[in-house]
BAVOTI-702717 format. One line per field, with one value per residue: residue in three letters; x, y, z of N, C-alpha, C in turn. Coordinates in Angstrom, 3 decimals, decimal comma. Example, Ala and Ser with C-alpha at 12.3 -4.5 7.8 and 13.67 -1.06 7.14 Angstrom:
<sites>
aa	c(ala	ser)
n.c1	c(13,190	12,850)
n.c2	c(-5,690	-2,250)
n.c3	c(7,800	7,080)
ca.c1	c(12,300	13,670)
ca.c2	c(-4,500	-1,060)
ca.c3	c(7,800	7,140)
c.c1	c(13,200	12,900)
c.c2	c(-3,300	0,030)
c.c3	c(7,800	7,870)
</sites>
This chain:
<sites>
aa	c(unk	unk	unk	unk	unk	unk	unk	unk	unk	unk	unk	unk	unk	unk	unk	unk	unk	unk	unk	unk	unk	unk	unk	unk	unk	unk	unk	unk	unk	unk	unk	unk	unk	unk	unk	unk	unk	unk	unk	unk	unk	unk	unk	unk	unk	unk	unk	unk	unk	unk	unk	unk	unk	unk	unk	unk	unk	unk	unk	unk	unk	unk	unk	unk	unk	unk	unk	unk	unk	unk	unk	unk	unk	unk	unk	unk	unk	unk	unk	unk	unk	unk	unk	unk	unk	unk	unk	unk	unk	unk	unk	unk	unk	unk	unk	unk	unk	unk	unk	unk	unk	unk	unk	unk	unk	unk	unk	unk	unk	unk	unk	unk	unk	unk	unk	unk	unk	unk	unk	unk	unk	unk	unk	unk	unk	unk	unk	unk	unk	unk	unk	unk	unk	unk	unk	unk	unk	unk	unk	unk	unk	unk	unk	unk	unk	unk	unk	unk	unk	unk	unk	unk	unk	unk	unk	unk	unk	unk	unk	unk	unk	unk	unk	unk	unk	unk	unk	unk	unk	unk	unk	unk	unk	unk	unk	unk	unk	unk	unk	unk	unk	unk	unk	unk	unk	unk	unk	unk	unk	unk	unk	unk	unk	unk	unk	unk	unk	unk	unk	unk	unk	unk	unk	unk	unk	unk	unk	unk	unk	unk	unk	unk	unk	unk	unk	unk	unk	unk	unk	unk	unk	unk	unk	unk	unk	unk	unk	unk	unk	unk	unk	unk	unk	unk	unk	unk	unk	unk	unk	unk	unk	unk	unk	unk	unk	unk	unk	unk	unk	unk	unk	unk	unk	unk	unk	unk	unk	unk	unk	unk	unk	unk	unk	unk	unk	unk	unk	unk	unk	unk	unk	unk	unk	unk	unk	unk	unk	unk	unk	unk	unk	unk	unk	unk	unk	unk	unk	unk	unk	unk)
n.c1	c(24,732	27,611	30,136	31,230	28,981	26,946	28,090	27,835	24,857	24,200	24,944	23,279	20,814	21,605	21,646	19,326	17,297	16,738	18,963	18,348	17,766	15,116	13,053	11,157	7,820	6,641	8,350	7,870	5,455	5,481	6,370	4,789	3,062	3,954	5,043	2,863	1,186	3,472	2,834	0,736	1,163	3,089	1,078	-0,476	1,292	1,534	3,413	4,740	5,132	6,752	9,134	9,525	10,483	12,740	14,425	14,421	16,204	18,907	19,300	19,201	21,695	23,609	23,492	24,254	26,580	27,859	27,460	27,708	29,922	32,851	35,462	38,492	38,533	37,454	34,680	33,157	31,389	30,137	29,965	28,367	25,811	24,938	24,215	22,368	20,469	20,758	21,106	24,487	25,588	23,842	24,587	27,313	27,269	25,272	27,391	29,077	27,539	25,423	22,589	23,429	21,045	20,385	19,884	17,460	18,150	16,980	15,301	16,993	19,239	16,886	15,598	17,761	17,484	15,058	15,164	16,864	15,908	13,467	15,115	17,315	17,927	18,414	16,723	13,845	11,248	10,405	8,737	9,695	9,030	9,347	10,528	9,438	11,514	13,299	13,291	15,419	18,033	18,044	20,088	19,267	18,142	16,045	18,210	20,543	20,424	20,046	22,352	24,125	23,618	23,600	26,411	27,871	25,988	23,419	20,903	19,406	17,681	16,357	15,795	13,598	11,821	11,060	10,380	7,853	6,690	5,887	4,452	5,705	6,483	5,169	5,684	4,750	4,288	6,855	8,366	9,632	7,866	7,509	5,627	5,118	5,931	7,756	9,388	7,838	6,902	4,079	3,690	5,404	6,248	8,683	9,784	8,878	8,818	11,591	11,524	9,717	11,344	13,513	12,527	10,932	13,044	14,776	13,626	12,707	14,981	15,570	14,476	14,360	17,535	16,773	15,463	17,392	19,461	19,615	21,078	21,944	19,746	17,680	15,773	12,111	9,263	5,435	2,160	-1,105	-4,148	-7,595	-11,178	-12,342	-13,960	-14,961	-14,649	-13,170	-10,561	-10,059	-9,522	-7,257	-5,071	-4,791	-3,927	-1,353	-0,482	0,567	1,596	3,808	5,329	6,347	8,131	9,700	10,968	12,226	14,156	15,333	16,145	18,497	19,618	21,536	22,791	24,068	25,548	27,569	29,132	30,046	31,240	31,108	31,144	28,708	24,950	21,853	18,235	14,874	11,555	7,857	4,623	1,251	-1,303	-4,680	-7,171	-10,611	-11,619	-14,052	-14,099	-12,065	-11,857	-13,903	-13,014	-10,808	-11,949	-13,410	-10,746	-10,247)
n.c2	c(-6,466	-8,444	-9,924	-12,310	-12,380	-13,325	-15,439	-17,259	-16,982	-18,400	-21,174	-21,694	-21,859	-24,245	-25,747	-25,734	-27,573	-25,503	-25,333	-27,407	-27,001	-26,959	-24,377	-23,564	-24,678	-22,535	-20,308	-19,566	-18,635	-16,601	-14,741	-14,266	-12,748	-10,313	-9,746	-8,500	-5,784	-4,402	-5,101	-3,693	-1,010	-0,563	-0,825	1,211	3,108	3,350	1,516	-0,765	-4,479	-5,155	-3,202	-3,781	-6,427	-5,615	-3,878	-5,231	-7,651	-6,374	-5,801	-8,259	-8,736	-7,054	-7,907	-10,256	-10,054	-8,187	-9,201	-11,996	-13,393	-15,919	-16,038	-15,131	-15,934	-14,457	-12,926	-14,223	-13,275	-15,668	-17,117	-15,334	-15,367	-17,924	-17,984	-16,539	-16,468	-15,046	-14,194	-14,780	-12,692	-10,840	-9,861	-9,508	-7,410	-5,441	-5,462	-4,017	-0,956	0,027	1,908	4,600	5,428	8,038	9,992	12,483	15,722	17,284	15,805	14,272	16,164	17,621	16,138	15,350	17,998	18,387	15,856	17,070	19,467	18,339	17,400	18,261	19,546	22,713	23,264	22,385	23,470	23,438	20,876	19,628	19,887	21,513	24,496	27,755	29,029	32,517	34,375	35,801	37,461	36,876	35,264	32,296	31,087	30,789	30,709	30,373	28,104	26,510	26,501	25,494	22,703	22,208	22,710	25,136	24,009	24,484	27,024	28,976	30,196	29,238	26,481	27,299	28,273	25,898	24,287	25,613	25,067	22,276	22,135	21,740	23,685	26,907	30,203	32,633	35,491	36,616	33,929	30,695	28,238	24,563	22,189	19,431	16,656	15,162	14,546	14,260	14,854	16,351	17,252	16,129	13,789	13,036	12,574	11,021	8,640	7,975	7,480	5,000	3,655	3,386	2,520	-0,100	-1,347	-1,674	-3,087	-5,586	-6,359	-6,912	-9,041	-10,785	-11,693	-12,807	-14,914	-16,689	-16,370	-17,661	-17,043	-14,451	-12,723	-9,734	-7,062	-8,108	-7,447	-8,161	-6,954	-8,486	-8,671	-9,752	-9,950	-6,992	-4,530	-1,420	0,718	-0,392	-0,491	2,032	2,950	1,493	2,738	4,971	4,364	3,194	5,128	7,293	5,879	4,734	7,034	8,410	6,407	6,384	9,114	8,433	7,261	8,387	10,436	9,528	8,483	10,452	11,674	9,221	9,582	11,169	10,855	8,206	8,174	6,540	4,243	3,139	2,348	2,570	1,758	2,161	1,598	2,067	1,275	0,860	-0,882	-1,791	-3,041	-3,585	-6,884	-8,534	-8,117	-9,136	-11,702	-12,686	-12,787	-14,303	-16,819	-17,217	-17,439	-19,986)
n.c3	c(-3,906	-2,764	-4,930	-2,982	-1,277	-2,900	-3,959	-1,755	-1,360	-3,331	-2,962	-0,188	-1,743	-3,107	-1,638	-0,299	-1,896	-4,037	-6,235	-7,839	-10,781	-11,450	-10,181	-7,029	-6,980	-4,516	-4,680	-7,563	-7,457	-5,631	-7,328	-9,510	-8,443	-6,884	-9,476	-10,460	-9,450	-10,440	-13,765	-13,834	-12,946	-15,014	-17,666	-16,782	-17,764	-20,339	-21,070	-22,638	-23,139	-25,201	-24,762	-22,017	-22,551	-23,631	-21,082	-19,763	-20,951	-20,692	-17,805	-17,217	-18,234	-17,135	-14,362	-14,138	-15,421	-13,155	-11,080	-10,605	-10,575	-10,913	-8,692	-9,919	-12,243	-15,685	-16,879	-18,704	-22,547	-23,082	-20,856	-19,775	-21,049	-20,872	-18,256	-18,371	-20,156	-22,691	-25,806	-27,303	-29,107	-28,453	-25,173	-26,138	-26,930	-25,381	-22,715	-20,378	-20,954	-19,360	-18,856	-16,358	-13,257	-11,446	-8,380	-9,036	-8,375	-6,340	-4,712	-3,646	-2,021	-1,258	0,905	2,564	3,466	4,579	6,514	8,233	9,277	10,940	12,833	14,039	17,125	17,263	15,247	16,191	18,638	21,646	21,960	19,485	17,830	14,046	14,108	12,736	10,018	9,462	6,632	6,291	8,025	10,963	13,712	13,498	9,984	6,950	5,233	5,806	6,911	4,578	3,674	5,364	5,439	2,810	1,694	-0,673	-2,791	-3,104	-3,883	-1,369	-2,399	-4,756	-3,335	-1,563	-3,869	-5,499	-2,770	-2,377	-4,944	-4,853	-2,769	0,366	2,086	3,306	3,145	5,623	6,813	6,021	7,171	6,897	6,770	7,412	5,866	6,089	7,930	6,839	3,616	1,512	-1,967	-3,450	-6,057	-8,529	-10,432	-11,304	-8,755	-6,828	-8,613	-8,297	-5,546	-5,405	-6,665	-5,087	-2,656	-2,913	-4,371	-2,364	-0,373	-1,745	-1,986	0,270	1,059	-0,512	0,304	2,498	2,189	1,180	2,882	5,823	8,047	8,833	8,550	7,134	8,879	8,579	8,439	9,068	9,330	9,274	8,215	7,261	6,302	7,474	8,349	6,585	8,378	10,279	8,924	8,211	10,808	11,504	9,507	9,991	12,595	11,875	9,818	12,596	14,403	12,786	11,608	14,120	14,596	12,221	12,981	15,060	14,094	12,431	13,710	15,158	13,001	12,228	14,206	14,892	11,642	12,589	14,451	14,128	11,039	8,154	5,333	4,496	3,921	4,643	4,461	5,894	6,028	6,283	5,715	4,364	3,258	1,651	0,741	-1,324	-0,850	-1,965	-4,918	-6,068	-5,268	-6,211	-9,229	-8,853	-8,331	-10,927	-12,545	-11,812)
ca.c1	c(25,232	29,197	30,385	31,144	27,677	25,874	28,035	26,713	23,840	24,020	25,117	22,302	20,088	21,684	21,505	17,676	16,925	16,629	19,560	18,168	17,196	13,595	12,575	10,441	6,426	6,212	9,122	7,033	3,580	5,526	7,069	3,786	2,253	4,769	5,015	1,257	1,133	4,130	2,532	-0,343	1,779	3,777	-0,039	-1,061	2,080	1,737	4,918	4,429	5,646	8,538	9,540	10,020	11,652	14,597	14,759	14,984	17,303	19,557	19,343	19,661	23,584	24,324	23,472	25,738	27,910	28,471	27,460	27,640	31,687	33,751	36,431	39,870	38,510	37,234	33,940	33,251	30,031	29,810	29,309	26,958	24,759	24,730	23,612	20,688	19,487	20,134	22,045	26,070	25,295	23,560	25,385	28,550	26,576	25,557	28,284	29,251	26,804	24,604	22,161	22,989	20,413	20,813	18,195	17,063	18,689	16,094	14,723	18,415	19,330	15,556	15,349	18,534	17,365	13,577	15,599	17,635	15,055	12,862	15,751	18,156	17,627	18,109	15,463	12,682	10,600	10,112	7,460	10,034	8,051	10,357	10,462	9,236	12,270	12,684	13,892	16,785	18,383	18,079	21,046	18,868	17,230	16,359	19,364	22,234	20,074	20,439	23,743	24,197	23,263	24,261	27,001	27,916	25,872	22,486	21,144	18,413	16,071	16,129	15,211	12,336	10,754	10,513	9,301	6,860	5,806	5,604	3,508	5,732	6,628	4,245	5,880	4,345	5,271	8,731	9,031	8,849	7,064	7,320	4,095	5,086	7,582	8,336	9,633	6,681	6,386	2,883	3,333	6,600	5,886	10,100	10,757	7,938	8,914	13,089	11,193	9,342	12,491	14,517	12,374	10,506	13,577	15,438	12,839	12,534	16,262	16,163	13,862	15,710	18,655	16,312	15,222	18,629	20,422	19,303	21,919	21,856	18,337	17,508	14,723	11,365	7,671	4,420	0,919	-1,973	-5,818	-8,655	-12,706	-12,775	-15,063	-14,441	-14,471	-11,822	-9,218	-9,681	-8,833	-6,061	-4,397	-4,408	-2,395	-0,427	0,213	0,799	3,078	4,832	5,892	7,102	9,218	10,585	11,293	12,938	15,168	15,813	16,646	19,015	20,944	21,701	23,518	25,441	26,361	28,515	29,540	30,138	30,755	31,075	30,480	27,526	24,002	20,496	16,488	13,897	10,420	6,508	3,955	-0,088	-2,172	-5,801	-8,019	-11,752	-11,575	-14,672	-14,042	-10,493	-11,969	-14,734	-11,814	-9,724	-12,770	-13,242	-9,563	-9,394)
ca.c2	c(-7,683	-8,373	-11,489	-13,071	-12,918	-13,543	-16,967	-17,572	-17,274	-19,718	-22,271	-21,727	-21,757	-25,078	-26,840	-26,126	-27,895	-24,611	-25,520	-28,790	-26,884	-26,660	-23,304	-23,975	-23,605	-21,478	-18,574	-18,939	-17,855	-15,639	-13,822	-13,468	-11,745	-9,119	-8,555	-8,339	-4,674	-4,011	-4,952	-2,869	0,052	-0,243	-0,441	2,551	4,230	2,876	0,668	-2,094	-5,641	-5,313	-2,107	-4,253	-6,919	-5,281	-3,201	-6,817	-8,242	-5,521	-6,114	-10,072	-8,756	-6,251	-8,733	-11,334	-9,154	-7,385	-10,094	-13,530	-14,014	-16,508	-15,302	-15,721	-15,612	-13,818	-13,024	-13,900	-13,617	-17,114	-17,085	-14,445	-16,406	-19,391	-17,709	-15,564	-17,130	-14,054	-14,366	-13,728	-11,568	-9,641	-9,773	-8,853	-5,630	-4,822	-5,814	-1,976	-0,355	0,025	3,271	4,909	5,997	8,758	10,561	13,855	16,901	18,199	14,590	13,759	17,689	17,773	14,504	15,857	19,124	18,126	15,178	18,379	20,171	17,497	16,506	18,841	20,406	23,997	24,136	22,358	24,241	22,845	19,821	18,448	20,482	21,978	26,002	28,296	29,978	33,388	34,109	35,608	38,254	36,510	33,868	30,966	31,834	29,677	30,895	30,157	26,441	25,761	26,375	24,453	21,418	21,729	23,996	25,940	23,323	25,328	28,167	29,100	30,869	27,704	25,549	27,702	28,359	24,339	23,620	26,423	24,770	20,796	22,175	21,269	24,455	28,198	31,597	33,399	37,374	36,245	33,296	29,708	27,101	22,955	21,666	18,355	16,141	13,797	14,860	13,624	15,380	16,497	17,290	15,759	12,922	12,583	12,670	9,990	7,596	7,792	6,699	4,323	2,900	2,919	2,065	-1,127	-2,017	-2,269	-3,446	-6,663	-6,887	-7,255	-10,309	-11,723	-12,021	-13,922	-16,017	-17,521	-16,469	-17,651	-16,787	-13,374	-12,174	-8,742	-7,377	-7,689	-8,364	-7,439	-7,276	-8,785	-9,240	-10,014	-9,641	-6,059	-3,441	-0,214	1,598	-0,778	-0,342	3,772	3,025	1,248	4,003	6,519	4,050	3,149	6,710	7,684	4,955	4,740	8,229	8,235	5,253	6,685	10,478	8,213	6,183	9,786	11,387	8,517	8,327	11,807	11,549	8,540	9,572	12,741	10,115	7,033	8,410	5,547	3,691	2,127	3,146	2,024	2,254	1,403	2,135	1,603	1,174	0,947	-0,930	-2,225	-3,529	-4,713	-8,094	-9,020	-8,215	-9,984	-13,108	-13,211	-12,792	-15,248	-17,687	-17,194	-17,658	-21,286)
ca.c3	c(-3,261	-3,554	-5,082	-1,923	-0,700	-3,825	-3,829	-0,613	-1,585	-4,155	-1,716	0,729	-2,796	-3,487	-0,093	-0,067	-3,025	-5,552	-7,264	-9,093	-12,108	-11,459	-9,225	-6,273	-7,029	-4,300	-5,548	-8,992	-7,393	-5,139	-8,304	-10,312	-7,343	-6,938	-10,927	-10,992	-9,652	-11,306	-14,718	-13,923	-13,156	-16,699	-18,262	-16,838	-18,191	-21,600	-21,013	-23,086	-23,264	-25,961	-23,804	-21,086	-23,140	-23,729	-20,502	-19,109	-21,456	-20,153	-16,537	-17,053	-18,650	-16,158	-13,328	-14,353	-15,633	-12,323	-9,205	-11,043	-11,001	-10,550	-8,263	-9,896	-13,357	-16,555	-16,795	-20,708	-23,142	-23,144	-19,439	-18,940	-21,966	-20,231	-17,080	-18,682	-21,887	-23,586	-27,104	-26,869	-29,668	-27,881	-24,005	-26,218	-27,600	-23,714	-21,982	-19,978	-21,779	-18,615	-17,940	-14,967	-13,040	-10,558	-8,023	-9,510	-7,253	-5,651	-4,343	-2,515	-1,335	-0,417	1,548	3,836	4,681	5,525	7,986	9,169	9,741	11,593	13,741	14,654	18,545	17,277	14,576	17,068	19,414	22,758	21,539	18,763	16,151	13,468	14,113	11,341	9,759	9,194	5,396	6,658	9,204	12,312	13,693	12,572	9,005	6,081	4,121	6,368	6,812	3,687	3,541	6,571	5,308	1,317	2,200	-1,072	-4,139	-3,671	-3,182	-0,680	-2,934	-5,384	-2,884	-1,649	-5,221	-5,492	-2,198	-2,700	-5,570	-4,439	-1,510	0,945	2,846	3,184	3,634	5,972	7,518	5,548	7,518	6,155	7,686	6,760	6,018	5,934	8,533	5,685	2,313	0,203	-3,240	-3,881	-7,491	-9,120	-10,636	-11,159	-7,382	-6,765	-9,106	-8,228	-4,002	-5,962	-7,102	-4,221	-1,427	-3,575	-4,515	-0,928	0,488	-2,316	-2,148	1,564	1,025	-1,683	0,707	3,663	1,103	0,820	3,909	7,348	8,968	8,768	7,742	7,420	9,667	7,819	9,373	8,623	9,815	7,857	8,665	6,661	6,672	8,291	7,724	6,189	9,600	11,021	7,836	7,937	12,200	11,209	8,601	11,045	13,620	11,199	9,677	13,584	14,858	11,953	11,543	15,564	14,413	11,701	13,364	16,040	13,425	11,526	14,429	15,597	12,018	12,581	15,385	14,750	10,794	13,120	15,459	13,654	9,868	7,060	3,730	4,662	4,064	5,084	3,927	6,273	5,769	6,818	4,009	4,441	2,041	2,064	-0,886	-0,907	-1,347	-2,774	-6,352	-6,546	-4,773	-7,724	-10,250	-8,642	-8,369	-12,206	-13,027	-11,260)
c.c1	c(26,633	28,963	30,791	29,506	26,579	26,029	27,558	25,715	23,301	24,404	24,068	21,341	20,046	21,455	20,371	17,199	16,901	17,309	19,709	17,972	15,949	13,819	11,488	9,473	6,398	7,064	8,326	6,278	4,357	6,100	5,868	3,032	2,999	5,025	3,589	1,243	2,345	3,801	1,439	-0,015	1,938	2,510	-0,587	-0,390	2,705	3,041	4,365	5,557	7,084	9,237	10,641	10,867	13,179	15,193	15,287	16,178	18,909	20,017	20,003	21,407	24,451	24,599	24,203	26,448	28,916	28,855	27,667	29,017	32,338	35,087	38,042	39,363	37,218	35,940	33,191	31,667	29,571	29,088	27,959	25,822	24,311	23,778	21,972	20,128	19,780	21,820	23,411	25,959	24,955	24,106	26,125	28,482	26,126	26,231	28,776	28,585	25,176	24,266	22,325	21,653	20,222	19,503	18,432	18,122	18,184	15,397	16,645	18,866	17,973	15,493	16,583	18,140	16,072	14,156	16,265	17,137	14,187	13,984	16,977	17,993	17,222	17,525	14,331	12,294	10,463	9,647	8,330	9,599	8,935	9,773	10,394	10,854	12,489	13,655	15,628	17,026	18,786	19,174	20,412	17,320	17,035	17,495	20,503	21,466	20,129	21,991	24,307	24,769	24,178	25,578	26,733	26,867	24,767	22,262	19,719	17,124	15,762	15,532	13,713	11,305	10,548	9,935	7,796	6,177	5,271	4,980	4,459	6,118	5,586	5,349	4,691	4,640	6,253	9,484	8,958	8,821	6,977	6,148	3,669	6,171	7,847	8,638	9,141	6,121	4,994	2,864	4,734	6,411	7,284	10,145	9,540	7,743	10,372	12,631	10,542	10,273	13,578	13,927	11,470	11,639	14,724	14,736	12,698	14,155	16,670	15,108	14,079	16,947	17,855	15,929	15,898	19,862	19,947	19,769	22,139	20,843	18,340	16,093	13,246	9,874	6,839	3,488	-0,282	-3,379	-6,457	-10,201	-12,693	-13,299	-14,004	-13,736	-13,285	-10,423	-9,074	-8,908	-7,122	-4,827	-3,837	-3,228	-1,440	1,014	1,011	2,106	4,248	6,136	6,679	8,126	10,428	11,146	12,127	14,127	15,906	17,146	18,246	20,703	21,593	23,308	24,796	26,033	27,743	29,130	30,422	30,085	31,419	30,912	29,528	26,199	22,743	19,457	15,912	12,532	8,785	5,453	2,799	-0,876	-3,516	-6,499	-9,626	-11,381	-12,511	-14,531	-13,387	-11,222	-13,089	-14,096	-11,236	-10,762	-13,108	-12,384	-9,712	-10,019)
c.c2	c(-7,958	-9,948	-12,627	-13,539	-13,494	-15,519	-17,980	-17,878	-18,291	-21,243	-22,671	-22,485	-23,478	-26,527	-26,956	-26,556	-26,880	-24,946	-26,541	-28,683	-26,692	-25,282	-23,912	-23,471	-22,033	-19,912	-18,723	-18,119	-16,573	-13,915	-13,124	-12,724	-10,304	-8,547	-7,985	-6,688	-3,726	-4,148	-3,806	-1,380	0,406	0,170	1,161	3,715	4,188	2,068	-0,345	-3,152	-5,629	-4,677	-3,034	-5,221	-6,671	-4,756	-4,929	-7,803	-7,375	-5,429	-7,494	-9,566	-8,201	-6,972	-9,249	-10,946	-8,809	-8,140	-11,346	-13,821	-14,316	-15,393	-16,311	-15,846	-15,036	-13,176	-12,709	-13,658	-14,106	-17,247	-16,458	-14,686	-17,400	-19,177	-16,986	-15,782	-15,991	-14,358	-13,354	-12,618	-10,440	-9,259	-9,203	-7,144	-4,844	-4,571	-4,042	-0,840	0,057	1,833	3,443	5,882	6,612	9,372	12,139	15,052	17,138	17,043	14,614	14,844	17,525	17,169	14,992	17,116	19,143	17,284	16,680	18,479	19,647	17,027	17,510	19,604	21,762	24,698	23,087	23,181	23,064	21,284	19,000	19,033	21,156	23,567	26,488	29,135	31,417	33,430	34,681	37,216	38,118	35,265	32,732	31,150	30,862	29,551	30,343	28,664	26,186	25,707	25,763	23,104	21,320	22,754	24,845	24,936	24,093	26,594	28,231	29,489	29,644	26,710	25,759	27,728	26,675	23,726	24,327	25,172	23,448	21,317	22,184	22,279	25,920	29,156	32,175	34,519	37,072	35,133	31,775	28,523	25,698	22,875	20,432	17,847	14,940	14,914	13,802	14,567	15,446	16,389	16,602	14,098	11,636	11,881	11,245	8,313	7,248	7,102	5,422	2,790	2,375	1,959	0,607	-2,181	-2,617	-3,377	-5,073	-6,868	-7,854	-8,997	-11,540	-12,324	-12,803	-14,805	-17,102	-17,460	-16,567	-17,254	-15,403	-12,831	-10,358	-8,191	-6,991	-8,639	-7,535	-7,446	-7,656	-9,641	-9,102	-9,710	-8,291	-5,329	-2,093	0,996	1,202	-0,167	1,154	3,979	2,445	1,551	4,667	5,743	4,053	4,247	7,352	7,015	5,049	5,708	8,520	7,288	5,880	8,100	9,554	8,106	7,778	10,601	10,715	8,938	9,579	11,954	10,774	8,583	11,029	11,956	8,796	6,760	6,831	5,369	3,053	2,890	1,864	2,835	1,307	2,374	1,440	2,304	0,632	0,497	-2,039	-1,876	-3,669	-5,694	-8,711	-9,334	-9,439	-11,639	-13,428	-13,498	-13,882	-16,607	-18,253	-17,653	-19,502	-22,400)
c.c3	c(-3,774	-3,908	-3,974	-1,229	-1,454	-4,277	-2,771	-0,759	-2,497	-3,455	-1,147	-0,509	-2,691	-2,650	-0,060	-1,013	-3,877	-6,461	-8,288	-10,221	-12,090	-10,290	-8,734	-7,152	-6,232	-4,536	-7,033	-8,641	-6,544	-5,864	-9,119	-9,340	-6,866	-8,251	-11,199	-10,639	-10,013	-12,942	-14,776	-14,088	-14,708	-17,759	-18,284	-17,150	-19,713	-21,782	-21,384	-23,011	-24,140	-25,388	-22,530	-20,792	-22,770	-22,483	-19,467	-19,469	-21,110	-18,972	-16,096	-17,081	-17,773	-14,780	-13,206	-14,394	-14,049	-10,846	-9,562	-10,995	-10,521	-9,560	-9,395	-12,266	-14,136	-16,735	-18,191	-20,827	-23,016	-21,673	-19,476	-20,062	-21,762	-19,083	-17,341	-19,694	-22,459	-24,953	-26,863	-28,345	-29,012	-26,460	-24,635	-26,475	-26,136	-23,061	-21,629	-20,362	-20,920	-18,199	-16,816	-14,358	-11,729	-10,237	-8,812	-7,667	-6,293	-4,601	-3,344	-1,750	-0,401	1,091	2,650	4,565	5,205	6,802	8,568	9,985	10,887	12,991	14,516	15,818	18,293	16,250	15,084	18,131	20,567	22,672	20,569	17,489	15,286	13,741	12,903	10,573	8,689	7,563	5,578	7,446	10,780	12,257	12,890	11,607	8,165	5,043	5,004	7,034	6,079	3,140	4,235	5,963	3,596	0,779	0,804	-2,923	-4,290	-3,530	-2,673	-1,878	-3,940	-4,904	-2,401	-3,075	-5,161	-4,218	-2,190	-3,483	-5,390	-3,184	0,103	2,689	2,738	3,881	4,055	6,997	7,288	6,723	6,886	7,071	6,734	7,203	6,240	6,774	7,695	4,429	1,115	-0,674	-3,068	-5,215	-8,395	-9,347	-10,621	-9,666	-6,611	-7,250	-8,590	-6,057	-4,372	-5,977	-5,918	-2,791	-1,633	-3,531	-3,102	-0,564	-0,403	-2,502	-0,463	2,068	0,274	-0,370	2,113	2,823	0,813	1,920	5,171	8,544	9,678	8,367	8,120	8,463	8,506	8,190	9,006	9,219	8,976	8,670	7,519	7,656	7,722	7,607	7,303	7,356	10,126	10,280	8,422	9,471	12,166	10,586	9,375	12,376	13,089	11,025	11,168	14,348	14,102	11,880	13,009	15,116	13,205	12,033	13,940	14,923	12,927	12,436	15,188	14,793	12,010	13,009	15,015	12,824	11,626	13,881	14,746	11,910	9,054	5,940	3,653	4,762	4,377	4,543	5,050	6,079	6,232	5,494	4,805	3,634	2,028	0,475	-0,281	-1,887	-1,774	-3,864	-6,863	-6,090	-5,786	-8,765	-10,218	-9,193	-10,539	-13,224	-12,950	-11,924)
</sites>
C-alpha cells in the first residue's frame, strides 16, 4: 500500500468512528478468528509464542517504517514507537534490518511455464488440453519450451528432474505429459508454504483495503451455507473444483494475452478456495467456551 493510500485510509478509518482510540468490537472478533487457524498452524510447526513475539515486533517496525509516513517529513524512532508500542530501543536496532523474503526458483519459473503451457494455442490440442511434449527433436519439444518461456536462466533437464519428482509431469515414449493444469506441488513443503504466503496474504490485504475504502473496493464475495449433509459438501467440492478451475484457465489465459499486449508494473492474485468443517464439535466447544 503507498503512502498516499494508506493515508486514505486513515481518513476513511477516522470518519467511521475507528479512529477514537478504541477499535471496533467487531474488527476484534474478526481478528481472533482469522489468527485462530493461523495459531494452530504455528502449533503444528512447533512455532511458539516468543517466536512469534519477535517475528511480530519486527513487522510492527517495518510497517511503520515503510507505509506510516508523514509526507514532507522524517520518519524518526520516536515516531515509529509511538505508532507500535514497541521500545525505541528496540525500533532503532530494527530500523532497515528487514528479512527479505523471496519465492524459491522453482515455485516462480514453475508457475510461468505450467500457465504457458495451459494457455498458449500451440501447445493445446484441439479441446484446450495441453499437448504432450516430445523431449526434444521435433519443432515443438520440451527443451526449446523451456527456453521459450525462461529463455537462457534454466535448463530443460533441471526442470524435468523436479517436476518428475513433485509429481507434476510423466515421461512417456520420451515425451512429457502435465499431469496437472495448475502448478500444485505434491511434495515440497517450500513451494507450498511461499502460495501459502502469497495468496493468504493478498487475499487479507485485499480486505483490509474494503474495510477502509468504499470507494474503490476490491472484488471479494463468497458463498456460505450451513446444516448440509456430507453428500451435499463432497457435491459441492467437485463444482467448486470444476467451476473454479474454468474461471481461473479463463483469467490465465486472458493475462497472457494482455501482459504481450498491454505490458506493465502492475501485478494481480486472484484465487478460489474450498473449505468445509463438521460443525458439531466446534458448536459444543463454542457452547463450553461461553
Amino acid at each position: 500500500m503507498s503512502n498516499k493510500s494508506t493515508k486514505s485510509s486513515l481518513k476513511e478509518a477516522s470518519a467511521s468512528g475507528t479512529g477514537s482510540g478504541q477499535p471496533p468490537e467487531s474488527l476484534l472478533k474478526a481478528i481472533r478468528a482469522l489468527l485462530k487457524p493461523l495459531v494452530r498452524l504455528l502449533l503444528q510447526f512447533q512455532i511458539t509464542y516468543p517466536y512469534l513475539t519477535d517475528l511480530l515486533k519486527r513487522l510492527y517496525v517495518e510497517v511503520a517504517e515503510e507505509e506510516f509516513v508523514i509526507p514532507g517529513k522524517k520518519q524518526t524512532d520516536t515516531r515509529i514507537s509511538l505508532l507500535t508500542g514497541v521500545h525505541r530501543k528496540d525500533t532503532r536496532k530494527l530500523r532497515g534490518n528487514h528479512e527479505e523474503s523471496l519465492p524459491s526458483l522453482n515455485v516462480s519459473q514453475g508457475t510461468k511455464l505450467v500457465s504457458h503451457w495451459i494457455s498458449e494455442p500451440k501447445y493445446l490440442d484441439p479441446d484446450g488440453k495441453p499437448v504432450p511434449l516430445p523431449l526434444k527433436g521435433e519443432e515443438l519439444n520440451f527443451e526449446s519450451f523451456v527456453q521459450e518461456v525462461c529463455r537462457q536462466d534454466l535448463r530443460a533437464r533441471v526442470v524435468l528432474d523436479e517436476w518428475l519428482r513433485l509429481g507434476i509431469v510423466d515421461v512417456i515414449e520420451d515425451a512429457v505429459h502435465l499431469k496437472q493444469e495448475a502448478f500444485i506441488p505434491a511434495g515440497s513443503l517450500d513451494d507450498k508454504a511461499y502460495f501459502l504466503g502469497l495468496n493468504v496474504a493478498d487475499h487479507l490485504s485485499a480486505a483490509a483495503h474494503n474495510l477502509t475504502d468504499t470507494q474503490s473496493p476490491f472484488f471479494e464475495r463468497c458463498v456460505y451455507y450451513s446444516e448440509l449433509s456430507e453428500e451435499a459438501i463432497a457435491e459441492l467440492d467437485r463444482l467448486a473444483r470444476d467451476k473454479g478451475m474454468d474461471t481461473l484457465k479463463a483469467l490465465n489465459e486472458k493475462a497472457l494475452e494482455l501482459k504481450q499486449t498491454h505490458p506493465g508494473e502492475h501485478r494481480f492474485n486472484t484465487g478460489v478456495y474450498f473449505y468445509s468443517e463438521d460443525t458439531s464439535s466446534s458448536q459444543v466447544s463454542e457452547e463450553k467456551n461461553e
